[in-house]
Structure formats: C-alpha cells, structure tokens
MARPA-35437 format. One record per residue (C-alpha): residue in three letters; x, y, z. Coordinates in steps of 0.05 Angstrom, whole numbers, padded with zeros to 5 digits, always signed. Example, Ala and Ser with C-alpha at 12.3 -4.5 7.8 and 13.67 -1.06 7.14 Angstrom:
# MARPA-35437
Ala+00246-00090+00156;Ser+00273-00021+00143;
//
This chain:
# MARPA-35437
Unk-00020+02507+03561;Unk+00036+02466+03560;Unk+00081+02431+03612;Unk+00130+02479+03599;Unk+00094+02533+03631;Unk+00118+02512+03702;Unk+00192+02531+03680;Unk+00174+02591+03660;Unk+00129+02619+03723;Unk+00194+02590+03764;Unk+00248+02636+03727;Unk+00200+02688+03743;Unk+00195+02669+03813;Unk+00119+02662+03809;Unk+00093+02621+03868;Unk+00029+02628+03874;Unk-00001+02600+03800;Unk-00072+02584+03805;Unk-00099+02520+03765;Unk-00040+02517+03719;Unk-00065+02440+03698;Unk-00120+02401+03719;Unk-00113+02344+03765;Unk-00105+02296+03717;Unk-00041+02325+03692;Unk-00014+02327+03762;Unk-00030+02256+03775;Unk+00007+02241+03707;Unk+00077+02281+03720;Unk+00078+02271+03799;Unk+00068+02192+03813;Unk+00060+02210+03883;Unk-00007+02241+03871;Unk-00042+02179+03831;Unk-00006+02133+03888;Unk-00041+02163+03942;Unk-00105+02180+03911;Unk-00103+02254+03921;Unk-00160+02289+03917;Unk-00178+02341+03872;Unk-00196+02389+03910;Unk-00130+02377+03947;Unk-00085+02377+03883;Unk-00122+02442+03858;Unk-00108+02475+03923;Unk-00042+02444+03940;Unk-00009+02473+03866;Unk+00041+02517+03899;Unk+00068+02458+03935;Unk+00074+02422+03872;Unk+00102+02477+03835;Unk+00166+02480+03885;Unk+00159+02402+03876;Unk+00179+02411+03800;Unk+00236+02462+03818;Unk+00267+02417+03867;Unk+00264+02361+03811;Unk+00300+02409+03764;Unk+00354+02433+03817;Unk+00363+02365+03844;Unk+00365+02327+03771;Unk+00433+02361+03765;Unk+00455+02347+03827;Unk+00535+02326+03828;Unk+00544+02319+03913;Unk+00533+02366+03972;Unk+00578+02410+03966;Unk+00557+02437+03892;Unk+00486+02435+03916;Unk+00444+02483+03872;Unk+00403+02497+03934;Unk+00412+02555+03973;Unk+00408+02573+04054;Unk+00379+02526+04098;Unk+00352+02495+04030;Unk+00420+02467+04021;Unk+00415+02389+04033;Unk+00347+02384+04043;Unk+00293+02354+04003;Unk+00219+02364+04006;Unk+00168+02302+04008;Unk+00093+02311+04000;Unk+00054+02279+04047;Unk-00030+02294+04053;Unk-00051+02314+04133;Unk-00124+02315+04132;Unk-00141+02310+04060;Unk-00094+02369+04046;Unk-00018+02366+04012;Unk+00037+02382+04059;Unk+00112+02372+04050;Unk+00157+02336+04101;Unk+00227+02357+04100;Unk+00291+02310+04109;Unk+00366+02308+04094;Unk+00383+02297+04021;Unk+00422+02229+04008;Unk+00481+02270+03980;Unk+00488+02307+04049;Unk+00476+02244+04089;Unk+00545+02218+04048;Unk+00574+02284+04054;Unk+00564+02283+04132;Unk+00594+02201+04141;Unk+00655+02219+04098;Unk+00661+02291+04143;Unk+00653+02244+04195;Unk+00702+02187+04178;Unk+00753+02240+04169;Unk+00738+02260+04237;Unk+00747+02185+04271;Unk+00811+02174+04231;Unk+00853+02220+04263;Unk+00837+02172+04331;Unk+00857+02103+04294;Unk+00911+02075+04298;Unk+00932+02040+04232;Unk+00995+02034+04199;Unk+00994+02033+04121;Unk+01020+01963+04118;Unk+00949+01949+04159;Unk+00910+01967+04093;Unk+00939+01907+04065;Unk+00901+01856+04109;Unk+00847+01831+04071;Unk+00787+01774+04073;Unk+00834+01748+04007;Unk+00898+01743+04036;Unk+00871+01711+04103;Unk+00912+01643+04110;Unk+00870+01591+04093;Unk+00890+01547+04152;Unk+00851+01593+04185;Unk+00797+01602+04132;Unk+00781+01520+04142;Unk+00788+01516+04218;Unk+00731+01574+04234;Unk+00689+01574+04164;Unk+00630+01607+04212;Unk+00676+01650+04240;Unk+00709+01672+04172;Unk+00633+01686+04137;Unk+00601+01718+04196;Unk+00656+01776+04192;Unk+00652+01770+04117;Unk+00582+01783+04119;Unk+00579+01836+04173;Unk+00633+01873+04134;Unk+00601+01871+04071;Unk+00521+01888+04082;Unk+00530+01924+04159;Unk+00487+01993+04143;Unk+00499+02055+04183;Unk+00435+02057+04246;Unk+00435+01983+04241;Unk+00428+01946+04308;Unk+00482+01897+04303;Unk+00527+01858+04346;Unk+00608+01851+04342;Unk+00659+01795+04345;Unk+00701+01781+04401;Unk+00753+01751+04381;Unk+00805+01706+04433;Unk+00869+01649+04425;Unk+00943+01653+04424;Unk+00983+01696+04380;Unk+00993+01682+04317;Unk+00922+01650+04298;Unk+00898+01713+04246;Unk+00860+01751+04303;Unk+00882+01817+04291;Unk+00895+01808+04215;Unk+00813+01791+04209;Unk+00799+01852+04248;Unk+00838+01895+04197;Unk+00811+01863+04138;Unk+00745+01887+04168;Unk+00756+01945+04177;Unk+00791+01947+04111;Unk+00714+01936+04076;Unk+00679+01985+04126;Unk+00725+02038+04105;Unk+00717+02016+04034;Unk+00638+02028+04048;Unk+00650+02094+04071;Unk+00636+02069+04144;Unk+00675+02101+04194;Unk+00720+02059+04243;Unk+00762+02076+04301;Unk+00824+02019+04309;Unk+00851+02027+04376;Unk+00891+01980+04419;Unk+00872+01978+04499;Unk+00930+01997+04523;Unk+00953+02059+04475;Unk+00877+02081+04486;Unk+00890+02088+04551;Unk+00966+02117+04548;Unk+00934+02174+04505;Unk+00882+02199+04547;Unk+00930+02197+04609;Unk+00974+02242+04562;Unk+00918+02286+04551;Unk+00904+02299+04616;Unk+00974+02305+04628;Unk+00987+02362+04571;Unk+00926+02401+04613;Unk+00877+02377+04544;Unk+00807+02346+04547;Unk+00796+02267+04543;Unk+00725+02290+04523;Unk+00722+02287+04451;Unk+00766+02224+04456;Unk+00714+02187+04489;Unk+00659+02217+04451;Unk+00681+02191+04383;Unk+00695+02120+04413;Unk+00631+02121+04441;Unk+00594+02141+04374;Unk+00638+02119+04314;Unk+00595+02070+04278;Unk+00654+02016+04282;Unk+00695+02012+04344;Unk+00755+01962+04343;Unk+00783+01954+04404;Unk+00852+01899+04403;Unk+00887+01862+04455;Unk+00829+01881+04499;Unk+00855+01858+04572;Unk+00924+01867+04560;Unk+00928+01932+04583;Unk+00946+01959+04654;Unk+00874+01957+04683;Unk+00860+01996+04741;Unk+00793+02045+04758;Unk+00823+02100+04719;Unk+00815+02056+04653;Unk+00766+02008+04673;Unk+00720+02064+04687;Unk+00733+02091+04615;Unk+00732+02032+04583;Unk+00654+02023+04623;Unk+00639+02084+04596;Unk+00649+02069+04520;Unk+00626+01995+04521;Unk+00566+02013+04556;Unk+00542+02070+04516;Unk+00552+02017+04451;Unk+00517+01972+04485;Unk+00455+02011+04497;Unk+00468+02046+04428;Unk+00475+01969+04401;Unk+00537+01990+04359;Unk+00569+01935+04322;Unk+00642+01936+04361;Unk+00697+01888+04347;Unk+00747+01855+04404;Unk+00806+01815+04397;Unk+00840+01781+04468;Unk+00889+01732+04488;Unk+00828+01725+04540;Unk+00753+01684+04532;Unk+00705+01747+04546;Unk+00690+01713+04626;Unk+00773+01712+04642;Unk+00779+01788+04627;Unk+00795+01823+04688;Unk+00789+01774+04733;Unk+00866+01784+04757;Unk+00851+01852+04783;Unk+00829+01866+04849;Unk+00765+01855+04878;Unk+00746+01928+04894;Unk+00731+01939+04819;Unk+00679+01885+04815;Unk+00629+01935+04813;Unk+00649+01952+04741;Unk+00695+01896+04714;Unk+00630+01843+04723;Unk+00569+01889+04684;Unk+00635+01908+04638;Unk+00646+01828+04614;Unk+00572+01825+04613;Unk+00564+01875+04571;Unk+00612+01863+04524;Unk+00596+01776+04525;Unk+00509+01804+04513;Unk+00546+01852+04447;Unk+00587+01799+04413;Unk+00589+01738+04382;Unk+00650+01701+04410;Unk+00697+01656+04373;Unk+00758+01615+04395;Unk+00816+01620+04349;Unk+00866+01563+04365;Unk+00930+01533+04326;Unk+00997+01541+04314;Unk+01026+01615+04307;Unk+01022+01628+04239;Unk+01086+01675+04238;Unk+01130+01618+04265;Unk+01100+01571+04210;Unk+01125+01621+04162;Unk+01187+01655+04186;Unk+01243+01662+04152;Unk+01304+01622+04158;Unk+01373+01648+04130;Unk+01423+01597+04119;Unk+01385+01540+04128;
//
C-alpha cells in the first residue's frame, strides 16, 4: 500500500479507514507523532484524525490568504492541531495565521476611518528626523525606533509621552511611528485631544452614538493621542478621556502622547472638583509611559524660509 492511498480514500470521502499504515509510517510522515511519543495503540486508533490531518495539509499547502481559503463552513480559517488527552489523539482547533492577518488588516481598515492623518503625515519618517534632534535624545530616538519596529500585536508594552516647546520633532516622531506600525500591518488611531473631543460632541449633537468612537480608541492596538492637555478640559472630556486611558492601562496597550505639558502639570489648571479623575488620570498615564523631555530651539524657525533676504 502506498502513501498515495490517503488521497484516494479522501476524494472518495472515506473517513473512517481502518489501519491504512502501521505506526511507524505515521510517526515518519506526521513529526508530531514521533515528537510526542504516541503510542501505538493510540496512532492505530486515532487514524481518522490523522487522515483529516493529511487533507488539511493538502488544502492548506495551497493556501494563497483567507479569503481564497479552500476550506469550507465554519472550517474556513481554522486549523486543526493534534494534541493526546489521556493517551488518546485529539485535535485542538485555532484561527489559521492567514485569518488572523485577514482580521488585523479588516481591522486597520476599521481604525483608519477614526485617524486623523493628512497624506503629507506619511512622509514623516525615523530617516528624515532632524538630526539635531537624533543627537540630543539618542535614548529617546532608539526606544521609539525599537518599539516601532519589533512591537507584536497582544504584547504588554508601554508608550512614550512625549513633552517640550513646539518645534522640537514631537509630533513628527509620533508620525514616523506610526508610519512603521502601519507598515507592520498594526493598526493605529492618530487623534489630537481636542478634535477627539469636538467630534464626539458633534456626534451627540447629530442625535449619533459616541459608542463605537470610544470603543475603537479604547481597543486599537496603537492609540496616539497629540497635544494631550491642550484641549478644552472639562468633566465631559475628562471623563472620556478616563475612560480610554484607563481601559489601556489595564489592557497595557502601548499608547503614545505628545504635550506642551510634563505628564504631573496636565490638568492641573482646571478646577478642583475634577480631582477625582484628573489625579488617577496623570497617574495612569505617568505608570503607561516612558516620558521624555524634548527641549531646543523650534526647528521650523531654524529652517524657515526667507524671501528677499
């Protein structure tokens, strides 16, 4: 009997062969079986199980993504995994990788349409960040590098918190962050405090639900939230703004701040009946980050542009 067999009792939809190959032959075409020192008696029992084991290696050797997935049903996506329970071959089932990328990209889409980016944003990059700034924060300048570059979706990670004058290459690192996330396939959601805030008073204003606003900032695997204590706090936004830093928080979501304010002087200018969330709200967002000081000349006057000189 030959290997060969298996593809044949599959395009007749056999599924119950009986002893097509002895163990050995199992152990020699499934690595899995030799690994974990499968039984006999196990292997011998457990063919069916290995027989849709072969199938699934034929359907998913020609995979070319999700959404041309040879699988069909609640098949689609899914992958089988043998596992033993008790000396006997069972199969776990999990998400396919293809349908895991599928589902970020689905997802990314999603985000987007909450961002706020310009096209000429897409052009800030870790390469064209001015080396005056490169040289005075070489830390700073690696740690996003490095977060940018090997960050994994599920990851516990903290953010940057970024603060200094304008001018000093805050907002241009944050884009050229986001700029490599995106390039990952890792979805981001760019929003400045105060236009956050302006659209979900619109929103409730049109009659519409702030829900799924919310939602995604609270869940997007990169939230980037700029000029953070700029805006015009009061307990409408503050409470939001609790609401979305402390669900990253306990999520430990990598999110990204840049402030003309150090992370202990946000706030402090509004009144003292909001203490009860501006304090855990700079707490939470000091325990989340790691905090740099950007200082220097603005970098826009050092270039701009004189005519007639």
């Amino acid at each position: 009997m030959t290997w060969d067999k298996i593809s044949e009792l599959l395009d007749r939809n056999d599924k119950e062969p009986k002893h097509l190959y002895p163990p050995t032959v199992w152990k020699e075409k499934i690595p899995f079986l030799a690994e974990h020192q499968v039984s006999d008696r196990a292997i011998e029992k457990g063919e069916p199980i290995l027989v849709d084991q072969i199938a699934q290696q034929r359907i998913c050797g020609l995979c070319v993504g999700y959404e041309k997935c040879g699988k069909t049903g609640d098949a689609k996506g899914m992958t089988d995994h043998l596992a033993i329970y008790q000396d006997d071959l069972v199969v776990t089932t999990r998400y396919c990788e293809p349908f895991i990328q599928y589902r970020e990209i689905r997802k990314a889409q999603r985000y987007r349409s909450y961002t706020e980016r310009s096209q000429y944003d897409r052009h800030f990059t870790f390469d064209n960040f001015p080396d005056i700034h490169k040289k005075k924060k070489p830390q700073l300048y690696q740690t996003a590098v490095t977060l940018a570059t090997t960050y994994q979706i599920g990851q516990p990670s903290k953010g940057v918190y970024l603060f200094g004058p304008a001018g000093v290459g805050k907002t241009h690192l944050l884009h050229a962050m986001i700029n490599q996330f995106e390039a990952r396939n890792i979805a981001c959601i760019f929003l400045q405090a105060e236009t956050l805030f302006d659209r979900l008073r619109s929103t409730i204003a049109d009659g519409g639900d702030i829900e799924g606003i919310l939602q995604a900032c609270c869940t997007v695997p990169i939230l980037v939230i700029d000029e953070i204590g700029q805006e015009r706090a009061n307990a409408f936004s503050l409470e939001k703004l609790f609401r979305i830093i402390n669900h990253r928080f306990s999520a430990k979501l990598p999110t990204l701040f840049a402030s003309n304010f150090s992370p202990p002087d946000l706030y402090t200018h509004v009144s003292s009946e909001l203490a009860g969330v501006t304090d855990p709200l700079r707490s939470r967002i000091i325990g989340m980050s790691q905090v740099a000081y950007l200082e220097g000349d603005d970098y826009r006057v050092l270039t701009m542009e004189f005519l007639d000189a």
